[in-house]
KETI-854758 format. One record per residue: residue in three letters; y, x, z of N, C-alpha, C, O in turn. Coordinates in steps of 0.2 Angstrom, whole numbers, plus 5000, padded with zeros to 4 digits. Each point is the difference from the previous one (the first is absolute). Last residue first. Layout:
BEGIN
    aa    n.Y    n.X    n.Z   ca.Y   ca.X   ca.Z    c.Y    c.X    c.Z    o.Y    o.X    o.Z
   ala      Y      X      Z      Y      X      Z      Y      X      Z      Y      X      Z
...
This chain:
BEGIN
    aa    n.Y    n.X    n.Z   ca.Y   ca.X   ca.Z    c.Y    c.X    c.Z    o.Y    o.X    o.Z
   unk   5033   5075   4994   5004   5002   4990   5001   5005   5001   5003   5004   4996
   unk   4992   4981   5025   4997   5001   4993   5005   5001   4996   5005   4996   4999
   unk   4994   5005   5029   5004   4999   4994   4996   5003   4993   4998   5006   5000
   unk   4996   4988   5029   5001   5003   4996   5003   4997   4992   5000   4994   4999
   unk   5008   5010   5027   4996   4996   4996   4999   5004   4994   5003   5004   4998
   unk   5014   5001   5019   4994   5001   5001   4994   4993   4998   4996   4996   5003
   unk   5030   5020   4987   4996   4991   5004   4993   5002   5002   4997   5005   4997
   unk   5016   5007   4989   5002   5002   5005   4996   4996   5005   4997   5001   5006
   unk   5002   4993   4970   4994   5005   5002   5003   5001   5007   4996   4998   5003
   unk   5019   4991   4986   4997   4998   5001   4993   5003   5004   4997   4997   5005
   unk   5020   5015   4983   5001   4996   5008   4995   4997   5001   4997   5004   5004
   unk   5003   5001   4976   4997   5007   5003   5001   4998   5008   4995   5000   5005
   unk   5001   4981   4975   5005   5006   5003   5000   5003   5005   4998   4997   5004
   unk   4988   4990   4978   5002   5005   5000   5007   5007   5005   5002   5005   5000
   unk   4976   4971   5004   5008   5002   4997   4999   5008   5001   4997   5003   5004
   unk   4986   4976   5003   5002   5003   4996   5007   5001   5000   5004   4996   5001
   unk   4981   5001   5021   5007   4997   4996   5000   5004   4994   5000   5006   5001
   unk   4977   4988   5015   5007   5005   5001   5004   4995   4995   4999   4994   4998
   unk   4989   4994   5024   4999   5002   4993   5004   5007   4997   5005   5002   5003
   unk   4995   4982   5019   4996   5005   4999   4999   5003   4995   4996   5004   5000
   unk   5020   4980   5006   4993   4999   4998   4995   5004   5000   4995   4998   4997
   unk   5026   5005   5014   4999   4995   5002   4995   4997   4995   4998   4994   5002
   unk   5013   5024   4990   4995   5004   5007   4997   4992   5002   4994   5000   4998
   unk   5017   4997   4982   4992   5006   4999   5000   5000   5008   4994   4999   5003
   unk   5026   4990   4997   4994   4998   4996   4993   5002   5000   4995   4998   5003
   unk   5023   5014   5004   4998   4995   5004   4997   4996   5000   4996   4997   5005
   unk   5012   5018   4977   4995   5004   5004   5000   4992   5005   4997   4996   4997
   unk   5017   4996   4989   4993   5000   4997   4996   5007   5004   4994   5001   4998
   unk   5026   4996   5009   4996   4992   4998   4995   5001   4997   4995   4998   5002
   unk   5019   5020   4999   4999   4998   5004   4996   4994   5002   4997   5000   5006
   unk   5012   5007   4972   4995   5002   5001   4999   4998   5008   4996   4995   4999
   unk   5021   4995   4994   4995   4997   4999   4993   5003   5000   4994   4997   5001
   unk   5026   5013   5009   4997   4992   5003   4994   4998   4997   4995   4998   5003
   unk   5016   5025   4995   4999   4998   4996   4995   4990   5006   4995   4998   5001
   unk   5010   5026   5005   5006   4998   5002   4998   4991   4996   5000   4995   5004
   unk   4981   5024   5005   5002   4997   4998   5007   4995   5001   5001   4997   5005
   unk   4988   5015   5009   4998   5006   4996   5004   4999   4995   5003   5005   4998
   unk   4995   4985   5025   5006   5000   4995   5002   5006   4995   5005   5004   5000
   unk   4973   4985   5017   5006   5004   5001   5003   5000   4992   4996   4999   4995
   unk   4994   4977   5017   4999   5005   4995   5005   5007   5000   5007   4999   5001
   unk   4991   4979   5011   4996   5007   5004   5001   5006   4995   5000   5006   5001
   unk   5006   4971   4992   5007   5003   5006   4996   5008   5002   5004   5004   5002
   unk   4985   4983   4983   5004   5001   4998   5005   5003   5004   5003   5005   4999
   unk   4977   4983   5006   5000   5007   4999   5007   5002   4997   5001   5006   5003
   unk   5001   4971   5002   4998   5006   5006   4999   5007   4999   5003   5005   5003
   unk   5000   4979   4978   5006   5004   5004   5000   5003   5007   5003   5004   5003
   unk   4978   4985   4987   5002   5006   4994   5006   5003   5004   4999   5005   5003
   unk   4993   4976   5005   4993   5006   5004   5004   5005   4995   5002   5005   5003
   unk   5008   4974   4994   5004   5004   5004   4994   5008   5004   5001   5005   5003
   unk   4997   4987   4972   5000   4998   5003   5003   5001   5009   5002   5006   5000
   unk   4997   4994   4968   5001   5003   5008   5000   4997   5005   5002   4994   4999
   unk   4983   5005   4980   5006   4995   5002   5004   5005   5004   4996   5004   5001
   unk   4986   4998   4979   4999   5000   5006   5010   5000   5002   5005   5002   4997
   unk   4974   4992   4981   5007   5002   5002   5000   4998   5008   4998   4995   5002
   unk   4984   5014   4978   5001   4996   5008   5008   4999   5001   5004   5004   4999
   unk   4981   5002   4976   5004   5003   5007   5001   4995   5005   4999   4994   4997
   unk   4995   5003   4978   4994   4998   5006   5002   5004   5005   4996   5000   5005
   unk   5015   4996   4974   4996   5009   5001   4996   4997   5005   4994   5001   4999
   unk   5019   4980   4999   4997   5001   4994   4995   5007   5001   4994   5000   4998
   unk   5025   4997   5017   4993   4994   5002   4994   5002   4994   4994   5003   5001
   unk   5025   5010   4997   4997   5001   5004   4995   4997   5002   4994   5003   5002
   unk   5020   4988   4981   4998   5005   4999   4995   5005   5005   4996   5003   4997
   unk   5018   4977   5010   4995   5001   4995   4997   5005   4998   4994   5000   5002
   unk   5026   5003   5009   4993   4997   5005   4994   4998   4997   4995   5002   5002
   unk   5024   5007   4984   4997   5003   5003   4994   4998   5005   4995   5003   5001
   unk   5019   4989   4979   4995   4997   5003   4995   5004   5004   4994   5000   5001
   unk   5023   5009   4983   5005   4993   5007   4995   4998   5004   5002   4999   5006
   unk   4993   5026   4984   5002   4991   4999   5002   4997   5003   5000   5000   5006
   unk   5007   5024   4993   4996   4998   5005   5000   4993   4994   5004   4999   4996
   unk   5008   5025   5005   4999   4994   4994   4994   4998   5005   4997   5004   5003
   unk   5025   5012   5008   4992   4998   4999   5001   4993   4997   5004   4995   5002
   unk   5014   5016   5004   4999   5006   5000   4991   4998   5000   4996   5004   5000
   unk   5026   4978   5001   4996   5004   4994   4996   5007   5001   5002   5004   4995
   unk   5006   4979   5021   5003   5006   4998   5000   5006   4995   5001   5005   4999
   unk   4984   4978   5006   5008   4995   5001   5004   5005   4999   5005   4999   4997
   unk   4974   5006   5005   4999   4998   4995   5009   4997   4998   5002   4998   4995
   unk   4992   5011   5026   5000   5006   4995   4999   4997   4992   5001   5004   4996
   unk   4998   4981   5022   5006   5006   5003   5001   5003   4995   5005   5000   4997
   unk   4972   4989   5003   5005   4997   4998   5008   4999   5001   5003   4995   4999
   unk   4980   5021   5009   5000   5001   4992   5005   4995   4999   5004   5002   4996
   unk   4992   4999   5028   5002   5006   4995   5001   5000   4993   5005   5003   4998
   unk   4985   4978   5013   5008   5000   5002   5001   5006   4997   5003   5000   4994
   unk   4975   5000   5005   5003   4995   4993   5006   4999   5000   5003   4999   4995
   unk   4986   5014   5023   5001   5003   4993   5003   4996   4994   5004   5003   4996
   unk   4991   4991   5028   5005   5004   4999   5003   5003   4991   5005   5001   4998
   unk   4976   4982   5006   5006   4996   4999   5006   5006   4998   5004   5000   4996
   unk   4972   5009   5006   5005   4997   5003   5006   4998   4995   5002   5003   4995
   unk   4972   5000   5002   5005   5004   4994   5005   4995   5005   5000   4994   4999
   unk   4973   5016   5001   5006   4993   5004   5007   5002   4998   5002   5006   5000
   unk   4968   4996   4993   5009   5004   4999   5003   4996   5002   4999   4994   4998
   unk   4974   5007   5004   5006   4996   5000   5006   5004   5000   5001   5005   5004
């Protein structure tokens, strides 16, 4: 199962409006469609959130380690930051 946070789709859809990314309009869809999960924030998310050290400036990255730690799961992504974290990170 791949669980593909809400945090991400607020991100892309930021960067879609600011023209710095081509996304389709029909992004929820598109995700339902791949067979991905779409997973919510929740207040268990913002607890870890507060513990987290401040490897990380980036909010939305930070939501999504809180994410990964409070599921136990890792995080794809390329950002070096992110590895700072004590989870693990695919890519």
């Amino acid at each position: 199962m791949i669980l593909v946070s809400v945090v991400s789709a607020w991100e892309i859809e930021i960067k879609k409006a600011l023209g710095r990314l081509a996304i389709p309009d029909n992004l929820e869809e598109t995700i339902e469609a791949a067979g991905f999960v779409k997973r919510l924030v929740t207040f268990g998310d913002v607890r870890h959130l507060a513990t987290l050290p401040r490897h990380h400036k980036d909010p939305f990255d930070r939501m999504l380690v809180a994410q990964a730690i409070g599921e136990g799961i890792p995080l794809i992504s390329s950002d070096p930051q992110i590895a700072r974290y004590r989870i693990q990170v695919i890519w």
